[in-house]
C-alpha positions as CSV (number, residue, x, y, z in Angstrom):
1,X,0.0,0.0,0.0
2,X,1.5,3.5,-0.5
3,X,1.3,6.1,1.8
4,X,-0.3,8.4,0.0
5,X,-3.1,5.7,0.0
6,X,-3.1,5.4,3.3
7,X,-6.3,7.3,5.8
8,X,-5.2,9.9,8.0
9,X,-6.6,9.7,11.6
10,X,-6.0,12.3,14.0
11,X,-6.4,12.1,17.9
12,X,-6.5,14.2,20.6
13,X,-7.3,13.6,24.3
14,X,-6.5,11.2,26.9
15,X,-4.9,7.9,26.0
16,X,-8.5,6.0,26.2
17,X,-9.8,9.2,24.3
18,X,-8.0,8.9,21.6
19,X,-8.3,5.1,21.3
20,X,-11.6,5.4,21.6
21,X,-12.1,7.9,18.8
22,X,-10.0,5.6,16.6
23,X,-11.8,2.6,17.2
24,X,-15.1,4.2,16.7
25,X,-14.0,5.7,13.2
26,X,-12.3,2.4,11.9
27,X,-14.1,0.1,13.4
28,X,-15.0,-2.0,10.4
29,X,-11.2,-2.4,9.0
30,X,-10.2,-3.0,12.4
31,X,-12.7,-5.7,13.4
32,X,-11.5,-6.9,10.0
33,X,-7.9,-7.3,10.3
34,X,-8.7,-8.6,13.7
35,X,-10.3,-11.2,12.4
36,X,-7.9,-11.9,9.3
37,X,-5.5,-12.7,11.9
38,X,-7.0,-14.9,14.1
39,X,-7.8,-16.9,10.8
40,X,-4.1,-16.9,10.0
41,X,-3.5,-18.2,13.8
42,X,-5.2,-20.9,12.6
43,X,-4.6,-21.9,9.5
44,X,-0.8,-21.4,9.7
45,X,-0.1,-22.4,13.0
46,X,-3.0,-24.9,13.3
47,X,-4.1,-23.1,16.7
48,X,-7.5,-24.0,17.0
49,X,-8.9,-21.6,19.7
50,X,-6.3,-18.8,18.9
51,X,-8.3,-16.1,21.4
52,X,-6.6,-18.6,24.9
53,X,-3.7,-18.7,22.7
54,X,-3.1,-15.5,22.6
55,X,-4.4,-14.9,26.0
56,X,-1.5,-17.0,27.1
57,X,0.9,-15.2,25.1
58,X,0.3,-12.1,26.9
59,X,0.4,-13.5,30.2
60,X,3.6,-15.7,29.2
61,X,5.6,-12.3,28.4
62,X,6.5,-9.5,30.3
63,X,5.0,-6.9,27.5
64,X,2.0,-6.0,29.3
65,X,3.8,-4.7,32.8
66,X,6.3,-2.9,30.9
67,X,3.7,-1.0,29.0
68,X,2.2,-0.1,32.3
69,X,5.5,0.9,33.3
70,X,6.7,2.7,30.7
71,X,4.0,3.9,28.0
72,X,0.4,4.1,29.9
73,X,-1.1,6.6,28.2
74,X,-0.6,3.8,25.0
75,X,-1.7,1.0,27.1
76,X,-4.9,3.1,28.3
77,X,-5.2,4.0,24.0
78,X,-5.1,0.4,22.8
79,X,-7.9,-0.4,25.7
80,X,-9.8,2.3,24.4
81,X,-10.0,1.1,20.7
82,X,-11.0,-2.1,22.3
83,X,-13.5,-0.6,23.8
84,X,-15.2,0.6,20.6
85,X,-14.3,-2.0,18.6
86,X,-16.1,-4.0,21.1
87,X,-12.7,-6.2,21.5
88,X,-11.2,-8.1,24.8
89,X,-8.5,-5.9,25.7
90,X,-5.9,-8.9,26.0
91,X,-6.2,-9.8,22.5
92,X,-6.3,-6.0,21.2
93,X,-3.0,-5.7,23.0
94,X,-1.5,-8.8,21.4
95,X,-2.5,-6.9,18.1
96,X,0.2,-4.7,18.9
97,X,2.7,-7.2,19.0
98,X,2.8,-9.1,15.4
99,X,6.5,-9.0,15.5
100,X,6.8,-10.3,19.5
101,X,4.2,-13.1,19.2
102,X,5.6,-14.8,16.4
103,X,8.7,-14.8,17.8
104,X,7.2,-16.0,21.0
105,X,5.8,-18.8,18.3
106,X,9.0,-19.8,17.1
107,X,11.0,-20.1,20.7
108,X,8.2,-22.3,22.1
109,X,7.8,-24.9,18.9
110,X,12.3,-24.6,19.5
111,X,11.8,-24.9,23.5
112,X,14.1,-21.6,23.6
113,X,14.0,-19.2,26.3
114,X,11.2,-16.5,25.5
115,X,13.6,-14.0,25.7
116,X,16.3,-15.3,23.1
117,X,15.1,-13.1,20.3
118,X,14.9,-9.6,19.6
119,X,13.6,-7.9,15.8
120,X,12.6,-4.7,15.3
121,X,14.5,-1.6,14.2
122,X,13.4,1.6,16.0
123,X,14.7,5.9,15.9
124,X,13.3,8.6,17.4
125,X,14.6,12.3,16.7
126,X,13.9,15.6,18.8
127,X,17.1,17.7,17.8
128,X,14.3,20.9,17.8
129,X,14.2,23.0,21.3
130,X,9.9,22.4,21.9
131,X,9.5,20.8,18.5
132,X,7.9,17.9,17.9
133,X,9.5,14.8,18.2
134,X,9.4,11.9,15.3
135,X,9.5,8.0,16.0
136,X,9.3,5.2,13.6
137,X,9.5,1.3,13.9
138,X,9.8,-1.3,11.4
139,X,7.7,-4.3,11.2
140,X,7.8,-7.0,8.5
141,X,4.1,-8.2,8.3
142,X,2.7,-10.6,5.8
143,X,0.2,-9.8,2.5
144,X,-2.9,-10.9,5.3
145,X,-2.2,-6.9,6.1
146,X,-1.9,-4.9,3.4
147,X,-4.3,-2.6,2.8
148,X,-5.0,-2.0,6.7
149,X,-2.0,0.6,7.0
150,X,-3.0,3.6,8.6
151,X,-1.8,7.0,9.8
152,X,-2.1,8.1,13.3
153,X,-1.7,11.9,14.2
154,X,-1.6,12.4,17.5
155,X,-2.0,15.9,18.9
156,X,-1.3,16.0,22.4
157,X,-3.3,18.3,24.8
158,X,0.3,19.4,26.4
């Protein structure tokens, strides 16, 4: 998909606000992808009941206290979109981590430690005295996703 294909959604608010507000305006392609994903849980993986996986996966890992610690206000975004998606929050937040879980995947079906691996390629720049400040991440996802890229702008209230 290119990015100048790509929907624009801009938030404001609280964390939940904003994930909220997102949620309620994608709610279809979201729901969607959702559901394209648990299908590929299955049919790649042969998890049958991919929901307790997943469910496991998060309380296996140590990705959920660390976004408590470090990152609430995404934590309280993601249970937000949830929210109006009408999502458990446990499987909304193992959304977020495509990258983690099948990693996780791999280690188990190898019986290696869950914290052998590491993947993804991150910068963030704020060289500007009160400017803004710009983060990107890298993710290698499969075909199942394109066409569910979006653009989050995030105005913050401070």
């Amino acid at each position: 998909m290119k990015t100048s294909e790509m929907p624009v959604v801009t938030e404001s608010g609280t964390g939940y606000e904003r994930g909220a507000a997102y949620g309620e305006e994608l709610r279809g392609p979201i729901k969607d992808i959702f559901d394209r994903w648990l299908d590929l849980l299955k049919a790649s993986r042969g998890i049958n009941a991919p929901e307790s996986y997943l469910k496991e996966f998060v309380g296996q890992t140590k990705y959920l206290a660390t976004c408590e610690r470090l990152a609430p206000h995404l934590l309280e975004e993601v249970r937000g979109m949830a929210d109006a998606v009408g999502v458990d929050f446990e499987l909304a937040f193992a959304q977020q981590l495509h990258d983690e879980e099948w990693i996780h995947a791999r280690n188990k079906r190898l019986g290696w430690s869950l914290s052998d691996a590491g993947k993804c390629s991150n910068i963030g720049v704020n060289d500007i005295p009160n400017g803004p400040t710009v983060i990107g991440q890298n993710i290698d996802i499969g075909e199942w996703c394109d066409g569910s890229q979006i653009i989050l702008h995030v105005k913050y209230d401070d």
